[in-house]
N, C-alpha and C positions, 0 to 999 in steps of 0.2 A: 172229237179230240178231248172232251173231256170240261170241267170247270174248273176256272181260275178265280183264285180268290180277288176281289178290290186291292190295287195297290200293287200287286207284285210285280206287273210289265206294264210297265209305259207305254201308253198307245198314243197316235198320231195326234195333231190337235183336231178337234171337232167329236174325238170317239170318247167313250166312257166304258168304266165296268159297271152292268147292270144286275145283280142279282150272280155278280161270278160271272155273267157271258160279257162280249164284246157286242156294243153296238156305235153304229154313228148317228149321232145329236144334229140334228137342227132346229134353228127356231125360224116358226112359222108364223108371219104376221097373218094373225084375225082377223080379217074385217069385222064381223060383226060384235066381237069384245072389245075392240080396239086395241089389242095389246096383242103378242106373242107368245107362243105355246111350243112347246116342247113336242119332236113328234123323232121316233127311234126307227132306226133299221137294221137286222140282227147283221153281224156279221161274223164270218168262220174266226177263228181263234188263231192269234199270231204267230202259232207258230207253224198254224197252216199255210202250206204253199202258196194258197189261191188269196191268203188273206191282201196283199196287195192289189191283185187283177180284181176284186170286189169291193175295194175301198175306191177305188181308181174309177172303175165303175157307177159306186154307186156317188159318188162326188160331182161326176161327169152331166151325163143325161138326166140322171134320177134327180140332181139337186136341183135342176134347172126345171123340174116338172114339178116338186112339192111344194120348192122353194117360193113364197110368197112375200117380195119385201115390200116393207113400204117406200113407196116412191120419196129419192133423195138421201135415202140412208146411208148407212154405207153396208149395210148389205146387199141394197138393191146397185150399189155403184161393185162390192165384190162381183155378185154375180155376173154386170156386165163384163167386168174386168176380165171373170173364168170366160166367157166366151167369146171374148176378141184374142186372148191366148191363144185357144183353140184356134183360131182361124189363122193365128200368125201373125200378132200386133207385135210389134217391139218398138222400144225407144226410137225417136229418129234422130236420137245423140248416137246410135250405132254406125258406124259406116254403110256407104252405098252397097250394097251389092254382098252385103256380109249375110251369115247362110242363119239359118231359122235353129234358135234356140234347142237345143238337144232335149229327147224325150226327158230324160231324166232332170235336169235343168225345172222344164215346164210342170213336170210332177212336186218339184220342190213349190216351185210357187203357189202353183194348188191349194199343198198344201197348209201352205200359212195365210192367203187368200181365206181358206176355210175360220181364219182365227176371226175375221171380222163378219163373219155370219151369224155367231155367236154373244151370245150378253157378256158383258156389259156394253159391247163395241157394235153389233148390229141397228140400233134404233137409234143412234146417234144422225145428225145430218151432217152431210157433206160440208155443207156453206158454211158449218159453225165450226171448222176445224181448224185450231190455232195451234202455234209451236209447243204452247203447255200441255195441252193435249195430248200433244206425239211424245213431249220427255215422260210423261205420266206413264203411258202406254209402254214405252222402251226400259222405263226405270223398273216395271211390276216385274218382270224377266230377268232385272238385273244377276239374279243367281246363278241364270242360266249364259252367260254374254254371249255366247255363238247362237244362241236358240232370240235373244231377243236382236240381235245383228242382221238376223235373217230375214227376222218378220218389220223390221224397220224397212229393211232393202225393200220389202215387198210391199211395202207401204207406202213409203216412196214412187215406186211403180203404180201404184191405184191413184193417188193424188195425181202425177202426173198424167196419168192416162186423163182422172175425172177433169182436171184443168183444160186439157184439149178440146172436150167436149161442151164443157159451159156449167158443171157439176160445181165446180169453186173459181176464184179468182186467181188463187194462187195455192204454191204448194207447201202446205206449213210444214211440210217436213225435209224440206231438199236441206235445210241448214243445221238439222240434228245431225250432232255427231252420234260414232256409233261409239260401242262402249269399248274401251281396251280390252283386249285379250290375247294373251300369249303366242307365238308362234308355235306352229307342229316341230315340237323338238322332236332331232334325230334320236334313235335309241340306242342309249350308253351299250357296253360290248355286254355289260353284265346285265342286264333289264334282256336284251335281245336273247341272252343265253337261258336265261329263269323262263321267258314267254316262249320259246321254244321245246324245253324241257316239261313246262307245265300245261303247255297246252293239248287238246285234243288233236289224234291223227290230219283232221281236214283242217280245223283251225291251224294246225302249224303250216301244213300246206299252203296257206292263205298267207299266211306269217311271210315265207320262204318264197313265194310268186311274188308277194309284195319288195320284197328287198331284192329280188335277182333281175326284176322287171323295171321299177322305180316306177310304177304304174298305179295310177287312184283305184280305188275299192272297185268302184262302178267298172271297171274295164278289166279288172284284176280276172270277176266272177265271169267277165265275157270268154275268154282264152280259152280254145278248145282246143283238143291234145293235134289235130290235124296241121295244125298253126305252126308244128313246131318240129316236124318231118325234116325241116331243111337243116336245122342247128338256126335258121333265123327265124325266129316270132315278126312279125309282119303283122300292123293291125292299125285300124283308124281312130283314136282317141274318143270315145262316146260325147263329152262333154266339148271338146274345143273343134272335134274332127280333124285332128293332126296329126298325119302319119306317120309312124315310127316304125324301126327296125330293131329290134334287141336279142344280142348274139345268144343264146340258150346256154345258160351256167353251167356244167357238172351239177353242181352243187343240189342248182333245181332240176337234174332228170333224175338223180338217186331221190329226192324227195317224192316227185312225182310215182313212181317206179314202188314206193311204200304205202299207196291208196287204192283199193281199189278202184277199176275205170268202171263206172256205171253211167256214165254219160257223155255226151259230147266233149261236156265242158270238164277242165282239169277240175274244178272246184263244184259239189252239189251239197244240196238240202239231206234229212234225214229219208225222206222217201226217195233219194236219188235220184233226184230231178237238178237240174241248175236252179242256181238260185232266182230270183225275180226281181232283186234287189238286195240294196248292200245292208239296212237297216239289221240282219239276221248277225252277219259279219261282225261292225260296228259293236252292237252291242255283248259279244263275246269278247271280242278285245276291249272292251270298257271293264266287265266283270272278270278276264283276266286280270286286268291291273290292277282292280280293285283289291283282290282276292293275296296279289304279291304283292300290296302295300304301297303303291307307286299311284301315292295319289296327295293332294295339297291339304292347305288346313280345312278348304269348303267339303273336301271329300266329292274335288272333281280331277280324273287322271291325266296324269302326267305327259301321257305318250298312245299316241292315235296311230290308225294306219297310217295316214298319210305323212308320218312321222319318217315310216321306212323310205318312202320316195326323196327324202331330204339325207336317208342313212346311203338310198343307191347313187346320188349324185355325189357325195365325199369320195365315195368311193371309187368313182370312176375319174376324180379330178385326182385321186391319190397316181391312179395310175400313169399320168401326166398327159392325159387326154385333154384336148381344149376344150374352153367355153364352148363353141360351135360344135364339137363333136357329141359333147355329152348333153348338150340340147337337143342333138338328132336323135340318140338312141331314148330320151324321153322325154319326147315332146314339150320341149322348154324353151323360153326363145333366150338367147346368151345372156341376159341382163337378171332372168331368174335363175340361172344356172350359178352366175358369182354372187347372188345373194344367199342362194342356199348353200353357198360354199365357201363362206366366209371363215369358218371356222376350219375346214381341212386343210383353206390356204395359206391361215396363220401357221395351224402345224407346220405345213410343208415347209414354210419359209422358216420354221424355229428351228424345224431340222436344218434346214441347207444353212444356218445361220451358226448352226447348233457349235461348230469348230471354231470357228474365228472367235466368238463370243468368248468362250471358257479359255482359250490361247492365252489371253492378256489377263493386266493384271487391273481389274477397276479401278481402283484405287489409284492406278499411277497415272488413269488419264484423266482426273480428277484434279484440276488447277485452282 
């Protein structure tokens, strides 16, 4: 694939550019130095297909066989942590009989799990982890708020798991708040019209499943064109496993109808494969927006995918569909349906309002 310079693609946590390649970092406790050492594993280049199936990989089996913590750490408490995942630990705050954490879910934890195998956080001890510690850890992210949100979440989860077992007393991070951070605004008509216009063939495709579905990235890439023989898409939610029904737009079979089919799936990679994950996705629509200006003073954007799945429930509460209806067509339970619809239902109510209002005269019912 070729060499990338240092710096120009962000790669997952744990990985580094080594000389232009991509590899993943671990630190290996020494017994005989006593301290920790740096040990690499090359990996394919990002914007290879298989680059996921070998980070996934080599995180999995491979870090559990190099990986040397010292007893107590919290590397040696991550890595137990990655392998009670693997087997299917969850909270026991989840309900009874609730179904086992989605691949992708469990991938995420991974990996930010992998953030504390790493220095400054690996050699640390379990027992001595205090709430200062955690805003410390949460604050260095601060730039990032969804990226440090995620890995507190997941921090949380490792305290709590290591408190089960006898690793600490308590969990210094259950009472860290997380950092504020904006909702997925829906996208204005004009932002929608420009990232249409300016995107690539597939990228729009992605654009236009995203808004005619109301479906998250991860399930967006799963749709495959068989799905949609009937005029109804019919599919199980990857992340919540809630099944949904979504009547097939016009709008999205002319779109579809301008890609060529090279794969099962409506949406593929450059070698025409489906994609393996949404990270390829994501970060095109990030350098969309960046690219049309649609971005704050940090120079972090405006408007995400999952931005559209807030633009396909307005729209379906426009059409005067209820709370309940338009939670079935996207797997929403009704109480997230009139939160992300707050705003189409002020419209609708300014409109229905719009006559009686202007009728009179303010002024005169002013006492």
């Amino acid at each position: 694939m070729g060499r990338r310079p240092s710096g120009v693609i962000d790669l997952p946590p744990g990985c580094c550019w080594k000389k232009g390649l991509p590899y993943r970092r671990f630190q290996i406790w020494d017994e005989v130095k006593g301290k920790y050492r740096d040990h690499y594993i090359r990996l394919p280049h990002p914007f290879d297909p298989t680059f996921a199936e070998a980070l996934e990989r080599i995180n999995a089996p491979a870090a559990s066989q190099i990986e040397r913590a010292k007893p107590g750490t919290m590397a040696a408490l991550a890595k137990e942590f990655r392998a009670a995942l693997t087997k299917g630990w969850t909270r026991k705050t989840r309900k009874k009989g609730a179904k086992p954490l989605a691949e992708t879910t469990l991938a995420n934890y991974r990996r930010y799990v992998a953030i504390f195998e790493e220095k400054p956080y690996a050699g640390r001890l379990v027992r001595d982890m205090e709430p200062r510690h955690v805003y410390t850890f949460r604050d260095s992210m601060a730039d990032q708020p969804g990226k440090a949100n995620n890995a507190l979440a997941v921090l949380k989860l490792m305290l709590h798991f290591g408190a089960e077992r006898g690793w600490v007393k308590g969990n210094a991070a259950v009472d860290v708040p997380y950092l504020p951070i904006g909702e997925h605004e829906p996208w204005p008509r004009d932002v929608l019209m420009q990232a249409i216009a300016e995107a690539s063939p597939m990228l729009r495709l992605a654009i236009i499943t995203g808004l005619c579905t109301g479906q998250r990235v991860s399930d967006v890439i799963l749709i495959q064109h068989g799905w949609l023989r009937t005029g109804i898409m019919e599919m199980s939610q990857l992340k919540t496993d809630v099944d949904v029904a979504v009547p097939v737009h016009p709008m999205w079979r002319e779109e579809i109808a301008k890609v060529e089919r090279k794969a099962v799936t409506l949406l593929y990679d450059r070698s025409g494969k489906p994609f393996s994950g949404t990270d390829r996705i994501q970060e095109r629509i990030r350098r969309l927006m960046r690219d049309l200006g649609h971005v704050d003073a940090d120079n972090q954007v405006l408007y995400t995918f999952h931005g559209l799945r807030k633009n396909a429930c307005c729209y379906l509460l426009e059409t005067g569909m209820s709370d309940t209806d338009v939670g079935a067509i996207l797997g929403m339970t009704p109480e997230t349906v009139r939160h992300y619809g707050k705003r189409a239902r002020a419209y609708m109510i300014a409109v229905g309002a719009a006559e009686k209002m202007t009728s009179h005269n303010i002024l005169s019912a002013i006492r």
